[in-house]
C-alpha positions in Angstrom: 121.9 67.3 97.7 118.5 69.1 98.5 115.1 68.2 98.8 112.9 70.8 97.6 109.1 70.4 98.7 106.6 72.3 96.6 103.0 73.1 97.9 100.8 74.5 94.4 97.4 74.3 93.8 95.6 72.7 91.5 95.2 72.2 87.5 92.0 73.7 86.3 89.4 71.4 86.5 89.3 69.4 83.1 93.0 69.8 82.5 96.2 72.1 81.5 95.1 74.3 79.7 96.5 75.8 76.7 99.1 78.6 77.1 97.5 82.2 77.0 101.1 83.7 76.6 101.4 87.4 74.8 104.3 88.3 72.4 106.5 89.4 74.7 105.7 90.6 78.5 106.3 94.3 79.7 105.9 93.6 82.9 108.8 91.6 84.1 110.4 94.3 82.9 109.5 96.5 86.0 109.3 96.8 89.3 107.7 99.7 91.9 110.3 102.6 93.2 112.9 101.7 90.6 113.8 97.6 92.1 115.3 95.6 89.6 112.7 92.6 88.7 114.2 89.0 88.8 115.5 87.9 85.6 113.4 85.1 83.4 116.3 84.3 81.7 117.0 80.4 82.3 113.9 79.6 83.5 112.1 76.7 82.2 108.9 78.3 81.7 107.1 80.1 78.7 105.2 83.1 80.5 101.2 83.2 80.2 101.5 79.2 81.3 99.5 78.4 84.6 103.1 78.1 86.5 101.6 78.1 90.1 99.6 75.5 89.9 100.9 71.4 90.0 101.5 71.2 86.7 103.9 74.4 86.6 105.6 73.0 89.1 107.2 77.0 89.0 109.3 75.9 86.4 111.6 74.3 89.0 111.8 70.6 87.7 114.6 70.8 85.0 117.1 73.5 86.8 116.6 71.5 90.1 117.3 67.9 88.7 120.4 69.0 86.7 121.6 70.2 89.5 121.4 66.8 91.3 118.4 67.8 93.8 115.3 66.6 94.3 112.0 67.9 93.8 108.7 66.8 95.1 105.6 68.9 94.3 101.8 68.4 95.6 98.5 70.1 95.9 98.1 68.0 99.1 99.4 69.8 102.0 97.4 68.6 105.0 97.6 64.7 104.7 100.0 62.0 106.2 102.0 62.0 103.0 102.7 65.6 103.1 103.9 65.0 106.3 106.2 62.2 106.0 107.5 64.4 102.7 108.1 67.4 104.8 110.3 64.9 107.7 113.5 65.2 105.5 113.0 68.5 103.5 115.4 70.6 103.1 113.6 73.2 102.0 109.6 74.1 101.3 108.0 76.2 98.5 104.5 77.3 99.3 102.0 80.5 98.3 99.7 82.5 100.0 97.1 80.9 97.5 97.5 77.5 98.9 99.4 78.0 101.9 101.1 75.1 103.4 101.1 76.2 107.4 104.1 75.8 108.8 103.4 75.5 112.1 106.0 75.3 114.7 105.0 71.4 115.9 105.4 71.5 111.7 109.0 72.9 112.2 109.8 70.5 115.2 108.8 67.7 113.1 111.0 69.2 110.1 115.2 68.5 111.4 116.5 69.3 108.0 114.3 72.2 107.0 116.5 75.4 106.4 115.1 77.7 104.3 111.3 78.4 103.8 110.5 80.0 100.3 106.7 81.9 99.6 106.1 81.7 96.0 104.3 85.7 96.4 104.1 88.1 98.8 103.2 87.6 102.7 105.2 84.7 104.8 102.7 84.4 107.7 101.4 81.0 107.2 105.2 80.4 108.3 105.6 80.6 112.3 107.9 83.4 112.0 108.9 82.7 115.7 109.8 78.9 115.1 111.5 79.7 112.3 113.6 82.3 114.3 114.3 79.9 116.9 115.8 77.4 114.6 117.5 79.3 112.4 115.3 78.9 109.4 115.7 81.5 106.5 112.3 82.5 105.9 112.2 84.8 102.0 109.4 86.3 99.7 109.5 87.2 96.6 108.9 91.1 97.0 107.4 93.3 95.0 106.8 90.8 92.3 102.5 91.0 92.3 102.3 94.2 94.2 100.8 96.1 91.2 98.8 92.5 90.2 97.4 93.2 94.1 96.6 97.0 93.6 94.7 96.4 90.4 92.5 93.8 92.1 92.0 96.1 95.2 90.6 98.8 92.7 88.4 96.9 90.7 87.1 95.8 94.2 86.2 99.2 95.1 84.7 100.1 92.0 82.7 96.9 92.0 81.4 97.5 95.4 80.3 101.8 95.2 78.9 100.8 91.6 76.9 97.7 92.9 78.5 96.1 89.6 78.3 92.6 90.5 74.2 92.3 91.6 74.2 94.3 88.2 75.8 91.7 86.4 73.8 88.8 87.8 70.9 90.8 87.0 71.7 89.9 83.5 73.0 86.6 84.1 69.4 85.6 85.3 67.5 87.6 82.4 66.3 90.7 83.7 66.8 94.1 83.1 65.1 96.1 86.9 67.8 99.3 86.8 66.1 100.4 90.1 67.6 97.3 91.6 70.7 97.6 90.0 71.4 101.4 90.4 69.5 102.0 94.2 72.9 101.1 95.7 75.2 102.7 93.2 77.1 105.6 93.8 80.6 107.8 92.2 83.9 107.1 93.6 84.9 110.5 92.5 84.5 112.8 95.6 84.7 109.7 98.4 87.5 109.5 101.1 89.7 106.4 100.7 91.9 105.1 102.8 94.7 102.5 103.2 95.7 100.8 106.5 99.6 100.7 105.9 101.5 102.5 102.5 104.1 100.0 101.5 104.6 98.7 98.3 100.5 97.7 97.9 99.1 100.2 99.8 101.1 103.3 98.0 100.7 101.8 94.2 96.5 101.5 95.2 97.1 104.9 96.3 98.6 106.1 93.0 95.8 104.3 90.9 93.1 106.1 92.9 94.3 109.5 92.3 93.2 110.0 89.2 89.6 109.1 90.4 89.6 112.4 91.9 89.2 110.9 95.3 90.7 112.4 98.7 93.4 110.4 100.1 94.4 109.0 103.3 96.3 106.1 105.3 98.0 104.9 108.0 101.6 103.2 108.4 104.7 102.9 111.0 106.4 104.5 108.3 105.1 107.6 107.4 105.9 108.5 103.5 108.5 111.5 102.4 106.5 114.5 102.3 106.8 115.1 98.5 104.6 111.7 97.9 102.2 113.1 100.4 101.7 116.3 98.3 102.1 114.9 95.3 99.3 112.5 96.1 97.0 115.0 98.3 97.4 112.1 101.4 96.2 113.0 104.5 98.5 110.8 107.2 97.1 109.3 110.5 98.8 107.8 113.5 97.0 104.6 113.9 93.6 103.1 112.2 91.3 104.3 115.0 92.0 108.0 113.9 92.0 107.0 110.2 88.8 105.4 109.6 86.1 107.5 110.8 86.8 109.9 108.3 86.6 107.3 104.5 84.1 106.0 103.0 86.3 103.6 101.4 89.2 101.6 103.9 91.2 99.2 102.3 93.8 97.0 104.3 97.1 96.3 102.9 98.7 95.5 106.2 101.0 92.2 106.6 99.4 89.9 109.7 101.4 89.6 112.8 100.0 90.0 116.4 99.5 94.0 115.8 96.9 93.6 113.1 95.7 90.2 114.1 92.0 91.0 114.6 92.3 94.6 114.2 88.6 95.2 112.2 86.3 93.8 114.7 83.0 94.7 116.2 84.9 97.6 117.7 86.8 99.4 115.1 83.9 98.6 112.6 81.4 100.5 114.9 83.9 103.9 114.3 83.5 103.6 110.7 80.6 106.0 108.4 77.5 103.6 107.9 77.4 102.3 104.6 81.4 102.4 104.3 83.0 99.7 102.1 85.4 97.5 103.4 88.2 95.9 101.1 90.8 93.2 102.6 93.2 92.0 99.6 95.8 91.7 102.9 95.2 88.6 105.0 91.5 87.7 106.2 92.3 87.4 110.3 92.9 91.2 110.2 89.6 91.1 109.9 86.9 89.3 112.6 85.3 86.7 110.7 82.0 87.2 112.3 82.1 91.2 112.8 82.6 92.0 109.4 79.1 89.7 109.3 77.7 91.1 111.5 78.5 94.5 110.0 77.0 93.9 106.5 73.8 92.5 108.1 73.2 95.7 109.7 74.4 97.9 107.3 77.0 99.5 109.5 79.2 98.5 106.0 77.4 98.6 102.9 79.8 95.8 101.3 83.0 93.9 102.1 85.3 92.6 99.6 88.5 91.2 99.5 90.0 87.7 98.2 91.8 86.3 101.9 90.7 83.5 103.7 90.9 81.9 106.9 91.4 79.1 106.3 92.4 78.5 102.6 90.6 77.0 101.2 88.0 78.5 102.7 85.4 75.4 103.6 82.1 75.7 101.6 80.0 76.6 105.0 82.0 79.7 105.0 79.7 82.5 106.4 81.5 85.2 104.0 80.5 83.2 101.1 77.0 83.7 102.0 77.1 87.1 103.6 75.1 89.8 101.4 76.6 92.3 99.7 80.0 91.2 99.7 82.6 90.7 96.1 84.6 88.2 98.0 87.0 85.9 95.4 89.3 83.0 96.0 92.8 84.5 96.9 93.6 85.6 93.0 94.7 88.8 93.4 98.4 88.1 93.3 98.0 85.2 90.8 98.0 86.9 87.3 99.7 85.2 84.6 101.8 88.1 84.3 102.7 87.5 88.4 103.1 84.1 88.3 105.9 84.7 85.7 107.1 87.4 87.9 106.9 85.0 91.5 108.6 81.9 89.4 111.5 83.8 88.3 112.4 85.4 91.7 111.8 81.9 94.0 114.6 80.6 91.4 116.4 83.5 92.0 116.2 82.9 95.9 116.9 79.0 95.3 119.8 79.8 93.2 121.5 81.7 95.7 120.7 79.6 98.3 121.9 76.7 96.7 125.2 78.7 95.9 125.7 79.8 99.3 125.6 84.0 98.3 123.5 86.2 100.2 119.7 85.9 99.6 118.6 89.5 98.0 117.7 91.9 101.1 114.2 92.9 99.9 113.5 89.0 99.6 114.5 88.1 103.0 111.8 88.0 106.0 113.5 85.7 108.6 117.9 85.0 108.9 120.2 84.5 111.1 117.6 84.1 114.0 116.2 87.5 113.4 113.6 89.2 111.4 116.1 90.6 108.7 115.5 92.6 105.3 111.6 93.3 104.6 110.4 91.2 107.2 112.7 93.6 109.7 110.8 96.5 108.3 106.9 95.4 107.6 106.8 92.5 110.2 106.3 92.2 114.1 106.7 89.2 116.6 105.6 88.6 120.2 109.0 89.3 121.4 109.5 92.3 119.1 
């Protein structure tokens, strides 16, 4: 039998709360580009529950333990005791929220680990090497908060060119200065927005800003059929360096792996338009910590905003916390309700065919058979790649 370790965070602080759950849910009814959603059916969970966090416990508990296996879930996943727990895992549950690092002295210290499972989208606190040198299945659940991830990017943009958040505090504290609030707000409409890769977050934020009468561009090792680039209006680059001298807007929706590692620094930042906005929903070491500082202090970027961390939790000295004109967020944006129902049903899914010994959905997989396989063969690089 397996040993299923699960790294969530928290409960709110002051408890469970109740459920906010709708009358039904449209969207696990849909996916992007026509993929069939996981199915909630069997799935110990009512959706509009907090399932990600301890509590949740992903609505794994009840399907696991009938099934003779055993599951352990914690919040802790830095102390001895997640340590000794991870020894004789079989397999480990974790999220980009709260990521449990797998490290590869982690994997050494891990004989019975098989199968590595992120509860979301982006497997890179896993060492993708390790796990390919031991044989480690390595799967995501794709696609299920790319849209929750796209909304957040563009209510980060709009928050940023309409200075809504020093707005908002303006009323928070009592006063009512519009020259304050407005002398750093501007209209979208007529900017040029770009995305650093066009996958499945980067082409559904590119579909929502359309209609903002915005012009279009990005950048991606996969360039996009040439009827979504004229239906859209996109202009394609090769690389970021030719991309970003041209928007106003840049947003990154690029996996990490040793080609994007870094990739915003003092350099690349020093290309952009003064007083662009940058937006990083992706993962926070694409961009330099201390360069994107750096940038907003001088006004080389007129704000930053994203919701990634490095590390996560971020600690509270965190120079991005204090950094002006930023919109940063604790990594949320793929952590709706209506994701969380989406990310619970698909890790069952992948657990249920694991456990079954059928193949592991393609789109799911990142890592198999020693290899980068499935999405992670398409969107991810390694050292050796």
């Amino acid at each position: 039998m397996a040993k299923v370790l699960c790294v969530l965070y928290d409960d709110p602080i002051g408890g469970y709360p109740t459920s906010y759950a709708r009358d039904g849910l449209p969207e696990l009814t849909r996916y992007p580009d026509g993929q069939t959603p996981p199915s909630p059916k069997g799935v110990d969970f009512t959706p509009g529950h907090l399932l990600g966090s301890v509590s949740g416990e992903l609505g794994l508990r009840r399907f696991l333990e009938e099934r003779g296996h055993t599951l352990v879930v914690t919040s802790d996943k830095e102390s001895a005791a997640f340590e000794r727990e991870l020894a004789d895992a079989d397999v480990v549950i974790s999220q980009p929220f709260w990521p449990a690092y797998l490290t590869a002295e982690r994997i050494a210290r891990a004989p019975k680990l098989k199968l590595a499972v992120t509860a979301g989208i982006g497997s890179d606190h896993v060492d993708l090497e390790a796990a390919i040198a031991r044989g480690i299945t390595v799967a995501e659940v794709t696609y299920c908060n790319s849209i929750s991830v796209a909304e957040h990017v563009v209510m980060m943009i709009l928050s940023l060119v309409r200075n809504y958040l020093p707005a908002h505090k303006t009323v928070l504290d009592g006063g009512w200065n519009i020259a304050d609030c407005v002398a750093r707000s501007y209209d979208l409409e007529g900017m040029h927005v770009g995305t650093v890769a066009a996958g499945r977050i980067g082409l559904a934020v590119l579909r929502r800003l359309k209609p903002f009468d915005v012009h279009l561009h990005y950048t991606d090792w996969h360039r996009l059929p040439a009827e979504v680039e004229e239906e859209l209006g996109l202009t394609f680059h090769p690389d970021a360096a030719s991309m970003v001298p041209h928007c106003d807007v840049v947003t990154v929706n690029a996996p990490l792996h040793p080609e994007t590692e870094g990739l915003f620094g003092d350099a690349l930042i020093a290309t952009m338009k003064r007083g662009a906005y940058l937006i990083n929903t992706a993962r926070a070491r694409i961009s330099d910590r201390d360069a994107v500082v750096r940038a907003v202090e001088s006004g080389q970027l007129a704000g930053y905003a994203g919701d990634v961390w490095y590390p996560q939790p971020a600690p509270a000295d965190h120079p991005w916390r204090s950094m002006p004109h930023h919109g940063m967020t604790p990594h949320i944006s793929g952590s709706s309700l209506s994701a969380q129902a989406r990310y619970a049903a698909g890790t069952r899914e992948i657990l249920e065919a694991w456990l079954d010994g059928t193949p592991i959905r393609e789109e799911y997989l990142i890592v198999e058979g020693g290899a980068l396989a499935g999405t992670g063969a398409h969107s991810y690089s390694t050292r050796s790649r």
